[in-house]
C-alpha positions in Angstrom: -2.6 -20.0 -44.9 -2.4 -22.8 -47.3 -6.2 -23.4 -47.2 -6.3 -19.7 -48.3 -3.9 -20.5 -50.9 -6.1 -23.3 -52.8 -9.5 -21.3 -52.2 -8.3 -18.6 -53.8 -6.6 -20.6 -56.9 -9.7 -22.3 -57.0 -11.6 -18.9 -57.3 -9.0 -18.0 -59.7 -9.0 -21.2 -62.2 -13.0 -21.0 -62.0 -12.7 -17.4 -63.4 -10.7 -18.1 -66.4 -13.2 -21.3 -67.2 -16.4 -18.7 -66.9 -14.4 -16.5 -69.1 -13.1 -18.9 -71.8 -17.0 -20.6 -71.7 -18.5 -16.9 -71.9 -16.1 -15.9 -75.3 -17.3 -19.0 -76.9 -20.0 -19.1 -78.7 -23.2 -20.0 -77.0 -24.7 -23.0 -78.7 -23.8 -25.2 -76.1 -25.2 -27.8 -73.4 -23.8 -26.0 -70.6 -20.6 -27.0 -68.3 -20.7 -30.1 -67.0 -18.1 -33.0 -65.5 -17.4 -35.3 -69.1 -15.0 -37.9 -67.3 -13.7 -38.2 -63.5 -11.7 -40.9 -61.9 -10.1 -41.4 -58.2 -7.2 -43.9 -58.8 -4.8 -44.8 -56.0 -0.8 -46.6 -55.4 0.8 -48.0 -52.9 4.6 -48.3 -52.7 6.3 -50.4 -50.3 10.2 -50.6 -50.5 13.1 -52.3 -48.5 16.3 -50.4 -48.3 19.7 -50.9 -46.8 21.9 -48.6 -46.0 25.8 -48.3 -45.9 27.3 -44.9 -45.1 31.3 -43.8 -44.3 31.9 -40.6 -43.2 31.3 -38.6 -40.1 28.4 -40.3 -39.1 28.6 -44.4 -40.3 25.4 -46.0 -40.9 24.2 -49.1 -41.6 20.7 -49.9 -41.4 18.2 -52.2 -43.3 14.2 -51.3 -42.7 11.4 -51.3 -44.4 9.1 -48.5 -45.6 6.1 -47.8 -47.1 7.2 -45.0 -49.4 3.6 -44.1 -50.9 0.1 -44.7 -50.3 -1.6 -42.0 -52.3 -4.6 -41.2 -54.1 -5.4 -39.0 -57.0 -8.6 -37.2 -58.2 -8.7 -35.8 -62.4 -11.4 -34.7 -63.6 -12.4 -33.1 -66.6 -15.2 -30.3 -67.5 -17.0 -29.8 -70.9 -18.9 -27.0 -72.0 -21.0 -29.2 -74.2 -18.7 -29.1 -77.3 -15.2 -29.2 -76.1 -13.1 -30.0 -72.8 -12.6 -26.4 -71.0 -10.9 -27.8 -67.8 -9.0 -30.2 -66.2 -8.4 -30.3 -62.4 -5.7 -32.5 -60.5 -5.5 -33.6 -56.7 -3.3 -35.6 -55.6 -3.5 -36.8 -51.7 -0.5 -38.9 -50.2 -2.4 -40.7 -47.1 1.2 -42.1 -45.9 4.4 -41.9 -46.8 8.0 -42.4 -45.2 9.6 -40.0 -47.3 10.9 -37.0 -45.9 14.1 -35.2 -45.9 15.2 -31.9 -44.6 12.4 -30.3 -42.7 10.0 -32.3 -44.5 11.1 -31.4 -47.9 11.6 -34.5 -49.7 7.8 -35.6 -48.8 6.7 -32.5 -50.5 9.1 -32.3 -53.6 7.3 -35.6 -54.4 3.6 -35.3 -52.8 1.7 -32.5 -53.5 0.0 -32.0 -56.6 -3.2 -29.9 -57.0 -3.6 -28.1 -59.8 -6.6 -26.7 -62.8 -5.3 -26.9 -66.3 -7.3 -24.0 -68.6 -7.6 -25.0 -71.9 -8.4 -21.9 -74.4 -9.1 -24.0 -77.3 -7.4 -25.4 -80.3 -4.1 -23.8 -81.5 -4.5 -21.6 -78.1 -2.0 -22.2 -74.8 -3.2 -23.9 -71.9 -3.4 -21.9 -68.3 -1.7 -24.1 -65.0 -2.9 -22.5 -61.9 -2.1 -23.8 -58.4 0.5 -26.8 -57.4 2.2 -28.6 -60.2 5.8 -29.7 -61.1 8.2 -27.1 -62.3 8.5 -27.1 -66.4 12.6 -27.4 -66.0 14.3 -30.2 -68.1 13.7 -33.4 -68.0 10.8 -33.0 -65.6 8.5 -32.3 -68.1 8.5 -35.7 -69.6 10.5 -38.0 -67.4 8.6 -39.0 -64.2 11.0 -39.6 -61.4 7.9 -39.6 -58.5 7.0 -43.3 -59.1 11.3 -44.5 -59.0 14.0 -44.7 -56.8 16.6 -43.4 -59.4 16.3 -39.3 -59.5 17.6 -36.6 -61.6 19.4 -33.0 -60.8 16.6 -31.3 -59.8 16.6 -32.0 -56.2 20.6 -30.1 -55.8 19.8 -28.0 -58.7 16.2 -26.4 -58.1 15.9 -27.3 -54.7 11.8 -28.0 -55.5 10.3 -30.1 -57.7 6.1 -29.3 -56.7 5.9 -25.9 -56.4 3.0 -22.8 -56.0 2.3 -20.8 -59.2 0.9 -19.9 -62.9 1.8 -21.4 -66.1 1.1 -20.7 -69.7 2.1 -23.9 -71.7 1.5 -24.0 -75.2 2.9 -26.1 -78.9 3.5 -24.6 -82.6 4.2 -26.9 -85.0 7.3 -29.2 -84.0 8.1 -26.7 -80.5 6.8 -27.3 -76.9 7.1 -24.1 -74.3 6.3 -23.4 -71.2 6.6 -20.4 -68.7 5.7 -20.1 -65.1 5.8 -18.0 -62.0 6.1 -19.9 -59.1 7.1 -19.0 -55.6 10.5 -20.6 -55.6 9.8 -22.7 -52.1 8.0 -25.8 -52.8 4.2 -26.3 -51.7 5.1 -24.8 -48.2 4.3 -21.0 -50.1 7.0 -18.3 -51.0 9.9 -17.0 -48.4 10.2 -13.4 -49.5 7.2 -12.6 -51.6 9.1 -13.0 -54.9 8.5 -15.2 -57.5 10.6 -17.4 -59.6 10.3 -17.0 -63.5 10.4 -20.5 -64.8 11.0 -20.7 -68.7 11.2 -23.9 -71.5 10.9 -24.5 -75.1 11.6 -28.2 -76.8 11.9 -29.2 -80.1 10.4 -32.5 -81.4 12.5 -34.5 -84.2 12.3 -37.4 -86.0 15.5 -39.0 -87.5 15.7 -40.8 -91.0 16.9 -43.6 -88.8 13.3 -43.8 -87.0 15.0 -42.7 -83.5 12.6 -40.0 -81.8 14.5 -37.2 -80.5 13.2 -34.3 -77.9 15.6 -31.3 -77.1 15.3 -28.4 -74.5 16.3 -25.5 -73.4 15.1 -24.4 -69.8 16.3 -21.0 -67.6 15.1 -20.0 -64.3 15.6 -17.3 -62.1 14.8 -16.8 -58.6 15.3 -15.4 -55.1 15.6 -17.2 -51.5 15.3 -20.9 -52.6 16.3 -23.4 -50.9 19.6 -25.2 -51.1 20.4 -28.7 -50.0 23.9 -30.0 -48.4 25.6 -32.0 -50.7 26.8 -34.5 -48.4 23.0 -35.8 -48.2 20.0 -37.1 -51.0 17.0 -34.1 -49.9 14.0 -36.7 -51.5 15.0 -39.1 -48.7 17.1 -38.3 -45.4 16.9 -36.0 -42.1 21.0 -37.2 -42.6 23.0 -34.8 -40.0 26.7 -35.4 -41.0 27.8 -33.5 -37.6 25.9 -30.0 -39.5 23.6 -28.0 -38.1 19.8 -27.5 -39.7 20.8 -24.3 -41.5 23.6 -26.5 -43.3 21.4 -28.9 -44.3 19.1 -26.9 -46.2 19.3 -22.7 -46.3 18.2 -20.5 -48.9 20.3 -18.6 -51.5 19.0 -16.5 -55.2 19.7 -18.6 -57.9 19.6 -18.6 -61.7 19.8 -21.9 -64.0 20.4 -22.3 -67.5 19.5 -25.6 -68.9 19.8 -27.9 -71.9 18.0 -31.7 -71.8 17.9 -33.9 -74.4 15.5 -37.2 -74.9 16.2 -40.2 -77.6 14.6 -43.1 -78.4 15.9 -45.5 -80.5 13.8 -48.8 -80.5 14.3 -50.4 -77.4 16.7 -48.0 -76.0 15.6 -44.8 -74.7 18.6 -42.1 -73.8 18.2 -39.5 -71.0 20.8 -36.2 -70.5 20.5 -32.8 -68.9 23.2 -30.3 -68.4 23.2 -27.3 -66.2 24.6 -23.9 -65.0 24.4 -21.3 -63.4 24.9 -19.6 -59.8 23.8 -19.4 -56.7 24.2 -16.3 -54.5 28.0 -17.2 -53.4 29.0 -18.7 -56.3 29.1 -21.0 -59.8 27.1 -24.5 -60.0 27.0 -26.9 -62.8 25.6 -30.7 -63.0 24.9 -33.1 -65.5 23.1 -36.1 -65.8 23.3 -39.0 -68.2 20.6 -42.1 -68.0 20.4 -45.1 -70.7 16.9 -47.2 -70.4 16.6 -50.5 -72.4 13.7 -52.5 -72.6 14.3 -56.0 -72.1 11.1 -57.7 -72.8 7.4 -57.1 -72.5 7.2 -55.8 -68.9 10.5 -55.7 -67.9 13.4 -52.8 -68.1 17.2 -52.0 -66.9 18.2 -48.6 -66.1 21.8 -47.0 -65.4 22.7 -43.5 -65.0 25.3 -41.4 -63.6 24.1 -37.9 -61.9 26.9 -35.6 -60.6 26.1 -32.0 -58.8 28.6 -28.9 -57.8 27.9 -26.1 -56.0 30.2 -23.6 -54.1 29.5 -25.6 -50.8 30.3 -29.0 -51.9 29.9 -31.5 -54.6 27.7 -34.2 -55.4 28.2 -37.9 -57.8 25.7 -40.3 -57.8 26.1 -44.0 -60.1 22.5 -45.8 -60.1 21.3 -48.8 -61.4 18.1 -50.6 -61.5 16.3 -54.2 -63.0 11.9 -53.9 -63.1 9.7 -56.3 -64.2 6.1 -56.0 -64.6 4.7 -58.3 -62.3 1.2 -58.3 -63.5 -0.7 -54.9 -65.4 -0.8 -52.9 -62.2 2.2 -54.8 -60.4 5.6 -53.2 -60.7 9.0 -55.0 -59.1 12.2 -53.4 -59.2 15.2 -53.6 -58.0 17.7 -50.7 -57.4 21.4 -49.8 -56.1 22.5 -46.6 -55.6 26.4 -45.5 -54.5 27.0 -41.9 -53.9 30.0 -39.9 -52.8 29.5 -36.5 -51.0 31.9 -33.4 -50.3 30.4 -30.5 -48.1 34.0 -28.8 -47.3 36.4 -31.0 -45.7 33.6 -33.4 -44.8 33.6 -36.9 -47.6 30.8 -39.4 -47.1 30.0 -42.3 -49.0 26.4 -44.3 -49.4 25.3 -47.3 -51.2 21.5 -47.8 -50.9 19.7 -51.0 -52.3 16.6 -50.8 -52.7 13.8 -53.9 -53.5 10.6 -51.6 -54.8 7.3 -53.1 -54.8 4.3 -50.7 -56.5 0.8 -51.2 -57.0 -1.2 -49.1 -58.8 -5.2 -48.7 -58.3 -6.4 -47.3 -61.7 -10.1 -46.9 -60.4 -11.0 -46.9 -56.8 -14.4 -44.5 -57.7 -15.8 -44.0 -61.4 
């Protein structure tokens, strides 16, 4: 099934570059690969683990969190790019979560990236990361610290279309994706996915982005608070459906982005409901560049939902070792309600990530 899945998006995103090429004019060289690279990462990472609660922990292991590698390339029709295609291939990981979920709200991406022209939208067609909040600018894949969207969307990678486009100072986006993650849609319906941003720049210098996002979907998947989804099978005494079942859901979003010399600010507030109820999160994360190389991060993330409630308080210390050499260390403490049922964890984790820029040119 999924093999059918990519040949036919495939089929699909070769279409739409044969008709883009074919309303051009025809003064041109023919389509042909301009630029194409096959870079790679690994990501090793020593965690230990406290948990209170039904089911104490406390563990300390080591795992190698990511060895990946990813394929872009890029076609020209002689004159102009017309296509840009995506793969990326995680050889090993140790991430996982419920049923496998965490692995593939972090691993996944395959995607071809239309591009109509200049002043025109661009067309996403297969696997890609949903355009809601801060996950269209912020990349969590490569960090330990995360945002909302693992209680609040439930996916991250998912299956769809999108049309993604800029006028003047505004950014937008809107998709259709299957609402399940890479593993294809539960009940044939897709999720409408929709964003617009405004860019701003302050008489003070400080760079400001601010969004508004909405989704709206049917039979996506919804994660036990009690547990982090990017990372743990975690049991807590539930049973599988507990840990993960499905439920309609609609989001409304609002994200906001500043950076003000050294300091870069991070927030994202949402709401909405699920199919038994009200939800609402927020999400506040301050960056500061220390030196050349070398960063601090704190955040606080906090998630409620009609089954439970969520609040998470990170921290983290990197410094870049070397140009492809990242070392950073991280603590996160997080308190989780799922009815009567409290637990507490405090991970710390000792991150070591090295990425390949060109393993093939």
């Amino acid at each position: 099934m999924r093999a059918a899945s990519m040949v036919a998006i495939a089929a699909l995103a070769g279409t739409l570059c044969r008709a883009q090429v074919l309303a051009e004019p025809t003064s041109r060289g023919g389509a042909r690969f301009s630029q194409w690279n096959v870079s790679g990462r690994l990501d090793f990472q020593l965690l230990r683990t406290d948990a209170s609660g039904a089911h104490p922990m406390a563990e300390t292991k080591g795992v190698l969190m990511g060895a990946e590698i990813e394929t872009m390339a890029t076609v020209s029709d002689g004159v102009r790019d017309v296509l840009d295609l995506a793969v990326q291939w995680p050889y090993a990981t140790g991430m996982s979560g419920p049923e496998g979920r965490g692995r593939q709200m972090h691993f996944g991406n395959a995607y071809a990236v239309v591009k109509l022209g200049l002043g025109r939208p661009n067309i996403r067609v297969g696997q890609f990361v949903v355009p809601f909040g801060n996950l269209t600018s912020y990349e969590t894949h490569t960090r330990p610290l995360q945002t909302l969207y693992a209680h609040s969307l439930g996916v991250r990678i998912d299956r769809g279309v999108s049309v993604e486009g800029m006028s003047g100072a505004y950014d937008w986006w809107l998709a259709l994706v299957g609402g399940n993650g890479p593993r294809g849609d539960n009940d044939g319906r897709p999720a409408f996915v929709a964003r617009a941003a405004r860019r701003l720049i302050l008489p003070s210098g400080a760079r400001v982005s601010i969004g508004f996002s909405a989704m709206s979907g049917s039979s996506m998947p919804r994660f036990a608070t009690g547990i982090d989804p990017t990372m743990e099978h975690g049991d807590m005494g539930m049973s599988a459906h507990d840990l993960v079942h499905f439920t309609d859901k609609t989001r409304l979003g609002f994200d906001a982005e500043v950076e003000m010399g050294q300091d870069v600010w991070r927030a994202e507030m949402v709401t909405g409901r699920d199919s038994d109820g009200g939800v609402n999160g927020q999400f506040v994360q301050w960056n500061r560049a220390l030196t050349a190389g070398s960063e601090i991060t704190a955040q606080i993330a906090r998630w409620h939902q009609p089954a439970g409630t969520r609040l998470a308080l990170g921290a983290s210390i990197g410094r870049q070792v070397d140009r492809d050499t990242m070392v950073r260390l991280s603590a996160i403490h997080a308190r989780g309600r799922v009815g009567a049922d409290r637990r507490r964890e405090t991970m710390v984790v000792l991150q070591v990530a090295r990425e390949v820029p060109r393993l093939f040119r």
